[in-house]
Structures are given as C-alpha cells and as structure tokens.
C-alpha positions in Angstrom: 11.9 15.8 13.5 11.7 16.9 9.6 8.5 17.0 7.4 7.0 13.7 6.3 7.8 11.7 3.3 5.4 10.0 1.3 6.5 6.3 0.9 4.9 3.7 -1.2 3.3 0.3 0.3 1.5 -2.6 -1.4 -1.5 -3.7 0.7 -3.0 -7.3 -0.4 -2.3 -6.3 -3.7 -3.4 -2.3 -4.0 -1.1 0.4 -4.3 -1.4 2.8 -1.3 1.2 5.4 -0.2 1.9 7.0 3.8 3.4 10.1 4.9 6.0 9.5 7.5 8.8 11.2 9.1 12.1 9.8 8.5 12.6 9.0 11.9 9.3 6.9 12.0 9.9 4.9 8.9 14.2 4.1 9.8 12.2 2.9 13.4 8.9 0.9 11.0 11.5 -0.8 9.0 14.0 -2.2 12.2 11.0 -3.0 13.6 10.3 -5.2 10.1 13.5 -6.6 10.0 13.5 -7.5 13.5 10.3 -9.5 12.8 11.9 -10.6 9.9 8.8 -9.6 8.0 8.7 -7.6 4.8 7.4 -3.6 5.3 4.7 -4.5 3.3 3.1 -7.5 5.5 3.8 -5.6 8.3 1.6 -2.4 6.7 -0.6 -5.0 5.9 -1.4 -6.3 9.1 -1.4 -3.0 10.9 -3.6 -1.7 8.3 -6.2 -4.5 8.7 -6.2 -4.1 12.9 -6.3 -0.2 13.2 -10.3 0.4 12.5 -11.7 3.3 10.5 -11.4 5.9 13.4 -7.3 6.4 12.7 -5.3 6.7 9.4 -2.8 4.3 7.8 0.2 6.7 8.9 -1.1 7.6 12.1 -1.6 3.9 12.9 2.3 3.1 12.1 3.5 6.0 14.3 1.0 4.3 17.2 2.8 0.8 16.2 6.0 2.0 16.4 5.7 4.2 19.6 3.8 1.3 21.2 6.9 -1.1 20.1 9.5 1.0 21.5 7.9 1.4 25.0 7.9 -2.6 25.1 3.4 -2.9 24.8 
C-alpha cells in the first residue's frame, strides 16, 4: 500500500477531510456506487454510527474491510 491521501467530504453540511490510502478510497467509492449512494452520504452515515472511541478514517477502512468479507 502507498501513504494516505487526504480527501475532502461534506458531512450534513460541515467541511471535514480523511486520510486514506488509495486503495481504501478506489474500494469506499465502488462500494458507493454499488449502493448507488453519493461518497458523501455514505461518510455521513458511517460517520454518525462509528461512536467517539474510533476516527472518521479508521471507521471507513473498518467499513470497507467489513464489506468486502460479506458482514
């Protein structure tokens, strides 16, 4: 894998960016259009179920290991 990338999101309206290696956002964004949801809902959801105890970017990597083993 190669270093993260910061990427910018809008969350219900605030301005937020998320460090993510390539490979995690090319998987966050199939798994978007597969849902046929924008990246920012998607964020937006993810962001309001992952609790204070883990951060924005670590909470997308969880989604999107958690989607690809079928949970």
């Amino acid at each position: 894998m190669t270093r993260p990338q910061k990427h910018s999101l809008t969350l219900r309206g605030h301005r937020t960016s998320v460090s993510l290696e390539p490979e995690f956002w090319s998987a966050f964004l199939a798994i978007a259009a597969k849902r046929n949801l924008p990246i920012n809902e998607l964020a937006a959801q993810i962001d309001k179920d992952r609790g204070v105890e883990r951060g924005l970017a670590s909470a997308i990597r969880v989604f999107v290991l958690k989607d690809a083993q079928g949970s």
